[in-house]
N, C-alpha and C positions, 0 to 999 in steps of 0.2 A: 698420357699426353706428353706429346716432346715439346722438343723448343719450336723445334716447325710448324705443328701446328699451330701452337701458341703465334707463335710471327703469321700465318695465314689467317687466323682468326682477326687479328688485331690490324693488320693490312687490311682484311675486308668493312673491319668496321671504322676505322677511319677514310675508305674510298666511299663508304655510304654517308657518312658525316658530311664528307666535303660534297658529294653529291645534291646534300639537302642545303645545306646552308646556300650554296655557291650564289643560288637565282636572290636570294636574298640580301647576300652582299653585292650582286651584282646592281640590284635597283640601287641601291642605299649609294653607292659610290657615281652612280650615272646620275644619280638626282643630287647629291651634294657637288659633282661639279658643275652640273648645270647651272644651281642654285650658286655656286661660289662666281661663276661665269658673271652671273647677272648683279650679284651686290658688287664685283668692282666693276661694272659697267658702268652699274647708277650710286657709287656709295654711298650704300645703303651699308650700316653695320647693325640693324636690329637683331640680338640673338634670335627672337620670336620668327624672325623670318625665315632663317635656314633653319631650325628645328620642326615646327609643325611640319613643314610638306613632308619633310624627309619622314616623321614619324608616319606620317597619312600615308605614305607610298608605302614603307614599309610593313604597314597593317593590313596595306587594301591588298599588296603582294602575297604575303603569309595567308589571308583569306582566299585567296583567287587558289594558290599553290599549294593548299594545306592536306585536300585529294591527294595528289603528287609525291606529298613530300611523306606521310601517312603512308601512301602505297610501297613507297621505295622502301620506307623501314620495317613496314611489313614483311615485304619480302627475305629482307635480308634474317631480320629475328626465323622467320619459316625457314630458309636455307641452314640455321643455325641449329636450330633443333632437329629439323631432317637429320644433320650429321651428327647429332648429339651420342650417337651410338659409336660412330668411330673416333670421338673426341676421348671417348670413355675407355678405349682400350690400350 
């Protein structure tokens, strides 16, 4: 194995990383500014109030997503073994 591969490996599996995570830091940042939106509307500074939701969004996301996010890395581990053979040479 060269350095190339090595760097194509290693490129692929951090574009599957970010691919997985992203829909989940994506909720978590829309629902904490949401959430930050509305405590200085009504200051409100309860911590309990910007933590629950955001945890509940981001469980009920990871449940909804988790098919998805499962399948993507799926595929990518399959793609990896598939070449396991030219890896090797």
């Amino acid at each position: 194995m060269n350095s190339q591969v090595a760097i194509h490996i290693m490129t692929g599996a951090l574009i599957t990383a970010f691919w997985i995570c992203a829909p989940l830091l994506a909720v978590a940042f829309l629902l904490g500014l949401l959430i930050n939106l509305i405590q200085i509307a009504t200051s409100l500074q309860d911590p309990a109030f910007s933590t629950v939701p955001r945890l509940t969004a981001c469980l009920g996301a990871f449940l909804i997503l988790m098919p998805w996010m499962l399948g993507h890395a799926t595929s990518f581990t399959l793609s990896l073994f598939r070449d396991l053979a030219q890896y090797a040479r």
